[in-house]
Biopython code that builds the backbone (N, CA, C, O; Angstrom):
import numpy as np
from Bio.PDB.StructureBuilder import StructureBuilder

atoms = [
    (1, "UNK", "N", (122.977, 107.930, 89.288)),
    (1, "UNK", "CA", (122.775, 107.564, 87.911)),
    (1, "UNK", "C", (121.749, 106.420, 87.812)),
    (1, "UNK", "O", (121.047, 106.391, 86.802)),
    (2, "UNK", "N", (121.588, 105.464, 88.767)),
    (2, "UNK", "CA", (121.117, 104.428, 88.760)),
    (2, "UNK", "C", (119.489, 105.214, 89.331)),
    (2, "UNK", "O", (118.418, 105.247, 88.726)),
    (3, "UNK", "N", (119.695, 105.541, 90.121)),
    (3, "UNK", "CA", (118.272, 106.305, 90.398)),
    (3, "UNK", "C", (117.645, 106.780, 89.255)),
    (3, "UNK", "O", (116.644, 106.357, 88.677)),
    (4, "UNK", "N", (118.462, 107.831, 88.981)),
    (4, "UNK", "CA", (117.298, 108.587, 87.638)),
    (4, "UNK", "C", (116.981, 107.218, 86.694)),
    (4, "UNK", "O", (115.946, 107.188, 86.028)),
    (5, "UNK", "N", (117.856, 106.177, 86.678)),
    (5, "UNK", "CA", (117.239, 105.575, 85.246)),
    (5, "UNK", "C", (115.798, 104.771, 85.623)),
    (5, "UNK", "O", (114.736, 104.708, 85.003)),
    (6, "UNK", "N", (116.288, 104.104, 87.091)),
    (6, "UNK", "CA", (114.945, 103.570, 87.455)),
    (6, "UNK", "C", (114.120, 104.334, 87.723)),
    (6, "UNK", "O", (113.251, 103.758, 88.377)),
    (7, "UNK", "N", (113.826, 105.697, 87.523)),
    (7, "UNK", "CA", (113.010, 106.621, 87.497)),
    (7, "UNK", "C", (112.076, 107.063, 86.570)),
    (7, "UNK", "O", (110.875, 107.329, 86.517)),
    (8, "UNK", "N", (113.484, 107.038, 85.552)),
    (8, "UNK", "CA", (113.192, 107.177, 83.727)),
    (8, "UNK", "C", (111.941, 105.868, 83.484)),
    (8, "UNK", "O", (110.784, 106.223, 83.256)),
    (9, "UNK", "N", (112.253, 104.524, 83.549)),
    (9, "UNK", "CA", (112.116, 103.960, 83.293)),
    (9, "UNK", "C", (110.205, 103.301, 83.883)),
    (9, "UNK", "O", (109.219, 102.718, 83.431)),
    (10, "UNK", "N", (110.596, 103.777, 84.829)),
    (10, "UNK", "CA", (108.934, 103.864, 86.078)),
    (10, "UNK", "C", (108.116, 104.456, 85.530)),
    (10, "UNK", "O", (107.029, 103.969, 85.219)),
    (11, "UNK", "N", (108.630, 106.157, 85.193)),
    (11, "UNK", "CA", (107.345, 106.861, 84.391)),
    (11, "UNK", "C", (107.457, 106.887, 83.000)),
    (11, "UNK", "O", (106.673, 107.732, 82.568)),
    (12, "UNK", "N", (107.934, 106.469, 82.314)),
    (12, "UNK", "CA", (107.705, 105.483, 80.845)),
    (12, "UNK", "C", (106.844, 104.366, 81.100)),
    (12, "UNK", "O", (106.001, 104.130, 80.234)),
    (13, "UNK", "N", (106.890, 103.568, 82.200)),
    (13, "UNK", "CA", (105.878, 102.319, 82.045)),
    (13, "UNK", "C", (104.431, 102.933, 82.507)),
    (13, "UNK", "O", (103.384, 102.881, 81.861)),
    (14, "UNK", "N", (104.607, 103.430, 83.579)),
    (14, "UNK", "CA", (103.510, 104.058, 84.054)),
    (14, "UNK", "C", (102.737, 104.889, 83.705)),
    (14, "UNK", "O", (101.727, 105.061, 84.387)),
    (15, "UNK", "N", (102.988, 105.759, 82.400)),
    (15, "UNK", "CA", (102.721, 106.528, 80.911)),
    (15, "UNK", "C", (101.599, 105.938, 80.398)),
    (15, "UNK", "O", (100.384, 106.133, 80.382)),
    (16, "UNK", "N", (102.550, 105.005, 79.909)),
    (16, "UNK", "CA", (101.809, 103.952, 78.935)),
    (16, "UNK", "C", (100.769, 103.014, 79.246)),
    (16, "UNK", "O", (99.877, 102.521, 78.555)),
    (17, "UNK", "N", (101.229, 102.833, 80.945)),
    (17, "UNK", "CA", (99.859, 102.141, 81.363)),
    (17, "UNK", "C", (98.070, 102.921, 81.019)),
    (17, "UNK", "O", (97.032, 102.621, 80.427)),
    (18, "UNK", "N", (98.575, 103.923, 81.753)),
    (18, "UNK", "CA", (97.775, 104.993, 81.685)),
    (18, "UNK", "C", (97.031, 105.829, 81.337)),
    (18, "UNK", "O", (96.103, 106.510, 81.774)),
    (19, "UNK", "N", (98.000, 105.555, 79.819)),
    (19, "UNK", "CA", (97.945, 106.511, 78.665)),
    (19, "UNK", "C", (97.544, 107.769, 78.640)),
    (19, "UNK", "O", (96.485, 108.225, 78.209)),
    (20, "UNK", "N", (98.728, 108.478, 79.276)),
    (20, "UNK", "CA", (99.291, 109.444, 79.439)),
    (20, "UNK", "C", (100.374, 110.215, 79.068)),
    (20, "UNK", "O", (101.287, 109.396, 79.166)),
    (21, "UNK", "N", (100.942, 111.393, 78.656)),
    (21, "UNK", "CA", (102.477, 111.710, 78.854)),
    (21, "UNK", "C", (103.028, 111.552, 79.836)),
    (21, "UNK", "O", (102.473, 111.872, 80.887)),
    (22, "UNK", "N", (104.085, 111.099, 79.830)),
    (22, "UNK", "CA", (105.630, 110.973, 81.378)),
    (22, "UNK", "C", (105.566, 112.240, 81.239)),
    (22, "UNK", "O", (105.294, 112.116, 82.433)),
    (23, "UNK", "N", (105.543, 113.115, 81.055)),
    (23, "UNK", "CA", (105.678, 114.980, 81.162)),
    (23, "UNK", "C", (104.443, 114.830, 82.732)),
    (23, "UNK", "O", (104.760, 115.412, 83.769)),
    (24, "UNK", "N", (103.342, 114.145, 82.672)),
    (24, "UNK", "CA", (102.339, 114.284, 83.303)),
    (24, "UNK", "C", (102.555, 113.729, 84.850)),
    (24, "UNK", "O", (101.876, 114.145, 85.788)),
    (25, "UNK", "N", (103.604, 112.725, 84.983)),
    (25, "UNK", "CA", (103.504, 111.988, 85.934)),
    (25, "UNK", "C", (104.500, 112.585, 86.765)),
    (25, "UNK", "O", (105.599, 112.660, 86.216)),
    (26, "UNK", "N", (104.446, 112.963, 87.746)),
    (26, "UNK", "CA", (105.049, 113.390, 88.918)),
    (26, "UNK", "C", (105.579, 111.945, 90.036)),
    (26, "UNK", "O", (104.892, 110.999, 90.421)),
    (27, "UNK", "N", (106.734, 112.195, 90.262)),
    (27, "UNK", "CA", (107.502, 111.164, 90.919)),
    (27, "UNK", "C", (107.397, 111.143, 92.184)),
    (27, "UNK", "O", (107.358, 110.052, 92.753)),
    (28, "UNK", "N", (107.329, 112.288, 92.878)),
    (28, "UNK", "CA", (106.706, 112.161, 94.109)),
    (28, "UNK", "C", (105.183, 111.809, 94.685)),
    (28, "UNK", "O", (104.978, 111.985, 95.886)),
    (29, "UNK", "N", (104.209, 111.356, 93.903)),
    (29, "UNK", "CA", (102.938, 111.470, 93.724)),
    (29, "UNK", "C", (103.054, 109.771, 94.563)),
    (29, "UNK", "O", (104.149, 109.210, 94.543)),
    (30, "UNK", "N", (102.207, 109.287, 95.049)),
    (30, "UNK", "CA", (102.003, 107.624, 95.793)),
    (30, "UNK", "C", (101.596, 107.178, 94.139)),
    (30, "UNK", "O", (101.435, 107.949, 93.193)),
    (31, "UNK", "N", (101.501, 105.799, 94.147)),
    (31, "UNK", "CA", (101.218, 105.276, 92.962)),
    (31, "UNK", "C", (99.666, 105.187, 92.856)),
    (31, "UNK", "O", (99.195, 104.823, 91.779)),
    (32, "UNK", "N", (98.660, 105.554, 94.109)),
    (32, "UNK", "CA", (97.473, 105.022, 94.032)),
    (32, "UNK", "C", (96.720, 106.326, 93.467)),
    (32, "UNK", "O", (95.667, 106.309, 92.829)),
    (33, "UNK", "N", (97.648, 107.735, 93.915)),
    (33, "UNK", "CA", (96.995, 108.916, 93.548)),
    (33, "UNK", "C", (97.346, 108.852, 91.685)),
    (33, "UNK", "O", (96.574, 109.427, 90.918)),
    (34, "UNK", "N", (98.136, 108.366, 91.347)),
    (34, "UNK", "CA", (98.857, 108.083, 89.963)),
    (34, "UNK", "C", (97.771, 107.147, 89.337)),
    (34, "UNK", "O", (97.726, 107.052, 88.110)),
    (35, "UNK", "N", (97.115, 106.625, 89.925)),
    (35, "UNK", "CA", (96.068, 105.460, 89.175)),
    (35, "UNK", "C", (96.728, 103.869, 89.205)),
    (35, "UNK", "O", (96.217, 102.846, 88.750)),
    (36, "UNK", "N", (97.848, 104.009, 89.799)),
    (36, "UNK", "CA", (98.188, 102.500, 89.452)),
    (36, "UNK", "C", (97.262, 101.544, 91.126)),
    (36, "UNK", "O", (97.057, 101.882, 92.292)),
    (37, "UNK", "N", (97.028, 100.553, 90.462)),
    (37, "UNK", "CA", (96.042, 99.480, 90.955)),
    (37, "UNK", "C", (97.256, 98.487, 91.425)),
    (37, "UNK", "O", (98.430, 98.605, 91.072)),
    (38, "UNK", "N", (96.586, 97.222, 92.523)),
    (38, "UNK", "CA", (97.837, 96.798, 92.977)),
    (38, "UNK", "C", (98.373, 95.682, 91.662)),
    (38, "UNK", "O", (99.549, 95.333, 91.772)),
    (39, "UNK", "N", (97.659, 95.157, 90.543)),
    (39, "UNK", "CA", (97.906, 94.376, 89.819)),
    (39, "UNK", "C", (98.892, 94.619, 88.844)),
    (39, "UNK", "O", (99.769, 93.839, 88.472)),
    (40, "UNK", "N", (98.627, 96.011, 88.380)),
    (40, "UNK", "CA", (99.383, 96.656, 87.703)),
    (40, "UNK", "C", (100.682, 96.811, 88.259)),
    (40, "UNK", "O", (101.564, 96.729, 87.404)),
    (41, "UNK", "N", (101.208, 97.073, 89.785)),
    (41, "UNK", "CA", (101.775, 96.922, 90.534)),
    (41, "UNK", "C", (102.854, 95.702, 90.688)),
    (41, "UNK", "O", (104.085, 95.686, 90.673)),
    (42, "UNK", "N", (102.200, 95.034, 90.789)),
    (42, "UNK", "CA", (102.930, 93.755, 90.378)),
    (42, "UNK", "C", (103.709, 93.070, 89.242)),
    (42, "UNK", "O", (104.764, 92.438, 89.180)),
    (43, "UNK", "N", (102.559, 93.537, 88.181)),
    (43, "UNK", "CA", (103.396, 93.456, 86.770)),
    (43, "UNK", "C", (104.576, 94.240, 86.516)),
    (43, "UNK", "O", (105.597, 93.807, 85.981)),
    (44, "UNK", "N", (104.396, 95.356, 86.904)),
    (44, "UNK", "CA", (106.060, 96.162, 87.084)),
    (44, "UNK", "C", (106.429, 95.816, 87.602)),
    (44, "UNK", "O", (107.275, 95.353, 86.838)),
    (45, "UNK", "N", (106.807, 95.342, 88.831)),
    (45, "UNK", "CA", (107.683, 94.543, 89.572)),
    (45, "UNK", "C", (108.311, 93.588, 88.881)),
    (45, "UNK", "O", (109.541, 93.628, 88.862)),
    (46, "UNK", "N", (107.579, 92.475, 88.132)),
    (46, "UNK", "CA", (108.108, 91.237, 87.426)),
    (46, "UNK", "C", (108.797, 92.098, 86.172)),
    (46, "UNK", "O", (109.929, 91.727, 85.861)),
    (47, "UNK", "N", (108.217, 93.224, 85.411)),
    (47, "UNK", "CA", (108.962, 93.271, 83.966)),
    (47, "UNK", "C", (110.341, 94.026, 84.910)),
    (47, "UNK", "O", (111.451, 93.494, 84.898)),
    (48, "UNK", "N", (110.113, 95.091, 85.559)),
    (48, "UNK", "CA", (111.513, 95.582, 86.177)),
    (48, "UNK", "C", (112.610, 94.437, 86.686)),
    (48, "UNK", "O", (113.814, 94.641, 86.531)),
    (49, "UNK", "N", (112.100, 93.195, 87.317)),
    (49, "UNK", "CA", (112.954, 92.361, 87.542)),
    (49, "UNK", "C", (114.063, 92.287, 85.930)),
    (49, "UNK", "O", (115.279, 92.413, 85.784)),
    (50, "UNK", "N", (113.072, 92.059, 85.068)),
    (50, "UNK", "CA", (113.484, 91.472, 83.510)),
    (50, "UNK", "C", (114.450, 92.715, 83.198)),
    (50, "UNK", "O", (115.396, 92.301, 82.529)),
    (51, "UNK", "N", (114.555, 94.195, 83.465)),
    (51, "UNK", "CA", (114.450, 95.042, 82.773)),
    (51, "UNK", "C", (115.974, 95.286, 83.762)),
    (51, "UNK", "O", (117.009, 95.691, 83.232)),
    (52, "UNK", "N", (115.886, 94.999, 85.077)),
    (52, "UNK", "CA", (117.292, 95.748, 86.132)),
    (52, "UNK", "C", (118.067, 94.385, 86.444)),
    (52, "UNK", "O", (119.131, 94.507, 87.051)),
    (53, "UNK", "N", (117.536, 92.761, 86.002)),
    (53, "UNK", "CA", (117.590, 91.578, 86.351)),
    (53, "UNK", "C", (118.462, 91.225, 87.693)),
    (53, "UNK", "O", (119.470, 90.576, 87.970)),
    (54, "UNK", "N", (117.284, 92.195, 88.505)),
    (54, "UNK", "CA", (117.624, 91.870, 90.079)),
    (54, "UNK", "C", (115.882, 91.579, 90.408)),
    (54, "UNK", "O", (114.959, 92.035, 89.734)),
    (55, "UNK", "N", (115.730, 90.534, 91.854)),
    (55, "UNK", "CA", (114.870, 90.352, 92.516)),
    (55, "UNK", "C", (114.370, 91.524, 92.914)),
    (55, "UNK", "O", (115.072, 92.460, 93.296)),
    (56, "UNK", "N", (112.316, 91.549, 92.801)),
    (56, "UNK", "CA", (111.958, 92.687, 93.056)),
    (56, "UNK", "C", (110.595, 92.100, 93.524)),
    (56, "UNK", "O", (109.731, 91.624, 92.787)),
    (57, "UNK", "N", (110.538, 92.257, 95.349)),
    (57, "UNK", "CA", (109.443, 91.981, 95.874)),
    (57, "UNK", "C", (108.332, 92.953, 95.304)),
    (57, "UNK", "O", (108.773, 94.071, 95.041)),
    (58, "UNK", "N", (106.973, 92.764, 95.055)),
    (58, "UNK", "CA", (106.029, 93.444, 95.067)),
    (58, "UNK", "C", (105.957, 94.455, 96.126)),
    (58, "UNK", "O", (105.847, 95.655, 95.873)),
    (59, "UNK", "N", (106.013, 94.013, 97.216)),
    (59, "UNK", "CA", (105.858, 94.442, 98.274)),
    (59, "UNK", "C", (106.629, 95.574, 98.491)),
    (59, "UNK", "O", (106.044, 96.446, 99.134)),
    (60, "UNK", "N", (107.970, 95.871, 98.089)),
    (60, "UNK", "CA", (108.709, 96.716, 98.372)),
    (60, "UNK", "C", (108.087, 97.756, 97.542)),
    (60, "UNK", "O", (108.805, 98.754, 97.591)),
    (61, "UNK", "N", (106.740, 98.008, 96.572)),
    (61, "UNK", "CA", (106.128, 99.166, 95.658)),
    (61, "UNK", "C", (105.174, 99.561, 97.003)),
    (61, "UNK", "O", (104.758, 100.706, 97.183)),
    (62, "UNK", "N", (104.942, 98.629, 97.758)),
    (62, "UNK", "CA", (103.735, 99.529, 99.002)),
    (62, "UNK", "C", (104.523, 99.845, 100.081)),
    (62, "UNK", "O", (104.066, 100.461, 101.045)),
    (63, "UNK", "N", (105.748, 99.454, 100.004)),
    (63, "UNK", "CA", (106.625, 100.226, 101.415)),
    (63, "UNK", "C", (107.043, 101.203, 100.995)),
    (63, "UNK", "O", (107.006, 102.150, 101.781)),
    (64, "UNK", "N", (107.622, 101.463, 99.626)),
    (64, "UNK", "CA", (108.195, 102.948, 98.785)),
    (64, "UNK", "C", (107.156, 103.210, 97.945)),
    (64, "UNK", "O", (107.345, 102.884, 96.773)),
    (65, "UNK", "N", (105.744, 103.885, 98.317)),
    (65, "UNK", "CA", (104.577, 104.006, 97.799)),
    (65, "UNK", "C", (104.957, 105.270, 96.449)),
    (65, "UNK", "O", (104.076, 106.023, 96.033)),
    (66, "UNK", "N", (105.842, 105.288, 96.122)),
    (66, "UNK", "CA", (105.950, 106.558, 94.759)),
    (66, "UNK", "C", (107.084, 106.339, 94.219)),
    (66, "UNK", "O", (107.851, 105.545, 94.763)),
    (67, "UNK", "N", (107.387, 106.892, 93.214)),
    (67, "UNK", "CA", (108.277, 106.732, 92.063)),
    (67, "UNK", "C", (110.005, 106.923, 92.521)),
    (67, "UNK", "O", (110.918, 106.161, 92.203)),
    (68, "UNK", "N", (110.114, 108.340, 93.465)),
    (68, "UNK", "CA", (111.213, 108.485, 94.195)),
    (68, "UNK", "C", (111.465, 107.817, 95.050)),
    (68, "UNK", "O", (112.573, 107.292, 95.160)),
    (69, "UNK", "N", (110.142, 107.596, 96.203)),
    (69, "UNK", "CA", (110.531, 106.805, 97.154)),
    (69, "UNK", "C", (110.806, 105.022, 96.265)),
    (69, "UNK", "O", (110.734, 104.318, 97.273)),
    (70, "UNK", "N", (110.922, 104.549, 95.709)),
    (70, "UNK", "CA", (110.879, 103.262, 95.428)),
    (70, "UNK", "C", (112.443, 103.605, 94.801)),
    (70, "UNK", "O", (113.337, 103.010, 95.403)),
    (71, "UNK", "N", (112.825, 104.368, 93.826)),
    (71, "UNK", "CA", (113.777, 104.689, 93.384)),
    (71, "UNK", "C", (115.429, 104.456, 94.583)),
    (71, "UNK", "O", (116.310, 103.597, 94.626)),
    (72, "UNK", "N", (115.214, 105.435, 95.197)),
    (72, "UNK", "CA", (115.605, 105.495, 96.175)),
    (72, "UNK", "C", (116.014, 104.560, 97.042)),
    (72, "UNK", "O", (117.149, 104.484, 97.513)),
    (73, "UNK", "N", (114.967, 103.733, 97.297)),
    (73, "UNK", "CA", (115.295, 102.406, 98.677)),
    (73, "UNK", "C", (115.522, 101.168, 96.955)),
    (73, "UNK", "O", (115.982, 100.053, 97.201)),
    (74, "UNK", "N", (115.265, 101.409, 95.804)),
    (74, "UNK", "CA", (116.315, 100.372, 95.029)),
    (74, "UNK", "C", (117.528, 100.376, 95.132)),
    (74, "UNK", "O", (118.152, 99.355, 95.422)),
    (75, "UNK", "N", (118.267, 101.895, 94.843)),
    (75, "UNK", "CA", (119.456, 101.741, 95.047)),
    (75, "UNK", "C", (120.082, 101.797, 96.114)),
    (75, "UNK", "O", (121.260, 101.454, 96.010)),
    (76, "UNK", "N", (119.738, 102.106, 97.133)),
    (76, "UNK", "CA", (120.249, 101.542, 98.671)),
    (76, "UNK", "C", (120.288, 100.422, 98.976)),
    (76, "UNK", "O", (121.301, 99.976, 99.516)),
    (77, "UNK", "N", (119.182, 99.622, 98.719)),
    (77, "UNK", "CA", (119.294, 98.076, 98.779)),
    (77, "UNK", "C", (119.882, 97.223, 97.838)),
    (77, "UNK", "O", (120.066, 96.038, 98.114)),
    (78, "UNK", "N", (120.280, 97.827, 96.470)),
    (78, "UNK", "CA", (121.584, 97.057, 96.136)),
    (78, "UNK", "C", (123.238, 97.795, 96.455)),
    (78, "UNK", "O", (124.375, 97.403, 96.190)),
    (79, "UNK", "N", (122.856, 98.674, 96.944)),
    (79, "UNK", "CA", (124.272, 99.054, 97.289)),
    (79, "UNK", "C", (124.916, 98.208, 98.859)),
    (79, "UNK", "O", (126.044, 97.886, 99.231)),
    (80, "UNK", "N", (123.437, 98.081, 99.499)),
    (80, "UNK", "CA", (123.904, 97.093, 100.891)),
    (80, "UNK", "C", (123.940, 96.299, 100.386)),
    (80, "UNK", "O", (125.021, 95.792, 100.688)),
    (81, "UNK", "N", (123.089, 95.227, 99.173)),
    (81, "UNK", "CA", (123.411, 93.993, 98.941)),
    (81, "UNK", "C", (125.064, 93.523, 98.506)),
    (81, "UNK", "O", (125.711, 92.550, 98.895)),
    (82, "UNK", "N", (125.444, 94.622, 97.549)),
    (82, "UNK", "CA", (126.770, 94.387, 96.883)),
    (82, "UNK", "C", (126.562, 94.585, 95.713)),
    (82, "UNK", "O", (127.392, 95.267, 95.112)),
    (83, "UNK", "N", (125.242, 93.998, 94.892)),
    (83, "UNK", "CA", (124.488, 93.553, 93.995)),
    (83, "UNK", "C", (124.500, 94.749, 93.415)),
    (83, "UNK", "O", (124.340, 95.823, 93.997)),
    (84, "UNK", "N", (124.806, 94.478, 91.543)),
    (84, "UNK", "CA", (124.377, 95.807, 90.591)),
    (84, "UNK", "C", (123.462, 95.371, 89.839)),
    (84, "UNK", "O", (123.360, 94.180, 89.542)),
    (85, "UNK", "N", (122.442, 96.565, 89.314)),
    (85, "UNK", "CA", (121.354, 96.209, 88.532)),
    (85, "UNK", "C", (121.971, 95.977, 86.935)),
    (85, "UNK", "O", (122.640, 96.856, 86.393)),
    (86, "UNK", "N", (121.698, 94.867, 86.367)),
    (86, "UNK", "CA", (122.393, 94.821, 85.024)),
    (86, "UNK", "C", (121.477, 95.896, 83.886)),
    (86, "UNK", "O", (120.510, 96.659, 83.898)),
    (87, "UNK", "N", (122.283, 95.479, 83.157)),
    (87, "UNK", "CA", (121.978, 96.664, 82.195)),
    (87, "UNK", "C", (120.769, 96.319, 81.629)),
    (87, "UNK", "O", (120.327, 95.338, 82.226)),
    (88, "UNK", "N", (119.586, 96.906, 80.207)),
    (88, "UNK", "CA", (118.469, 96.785, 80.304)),
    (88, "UNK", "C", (118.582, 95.659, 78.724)),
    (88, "UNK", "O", (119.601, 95.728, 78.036)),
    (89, "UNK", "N", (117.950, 95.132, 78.509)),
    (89, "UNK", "CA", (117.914, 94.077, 77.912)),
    (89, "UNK", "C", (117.722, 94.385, 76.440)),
    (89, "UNK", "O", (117.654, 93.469, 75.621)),
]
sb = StructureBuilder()
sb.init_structure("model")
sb.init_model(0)
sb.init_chain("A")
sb.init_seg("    ")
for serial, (resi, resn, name, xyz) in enumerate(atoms, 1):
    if name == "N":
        sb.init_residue(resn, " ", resi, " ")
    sb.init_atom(name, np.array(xyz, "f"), 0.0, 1.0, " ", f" {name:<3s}", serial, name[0])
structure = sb.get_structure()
């Protein structure tokens, strides 16, 4: 459940960056074939912090280079932390 939303929520921002339809954006795609730049990159990181209000290295968007893969190693790494993502603001 927590997956799909941070999923939902990835290609809604990444849409709009874009300006594109989320119909368009494919989740398995790397973010660089997607058009996202590393700056842009970053800024999702900080609003997702705001948005799941858990810590969110940048860095962890170039180790899980796509929408699933990032999805994915979020909720594994708060399920090892203990840590739940709060609700969206």
């Amino acid at each position: 459940m927590m997956e799909k939303r941070v999923k939902e929520w990835m290609i809604s921002y990444i849409a709009s960056v874009l300006d594109c339809e989320a119909e368009t954006i494919e989740a398995d795609a790397t973010f660089d074939i997607l058009g996202l730049d590393s700056v842009e990159a970053v800024i999702m990181a900080g609003l997702m912090e705001e948005e799941f209000r858990v810590a969110i290295d940048p860095l962890e968007l170039y180790e899980n280079p796509s929408i699933a893969a990032f999805a994915a190693h979020f909720v594994k790494q708060h399920a090892q932390t203990g840590s739940e993502a709060g609700t969206p603001a």
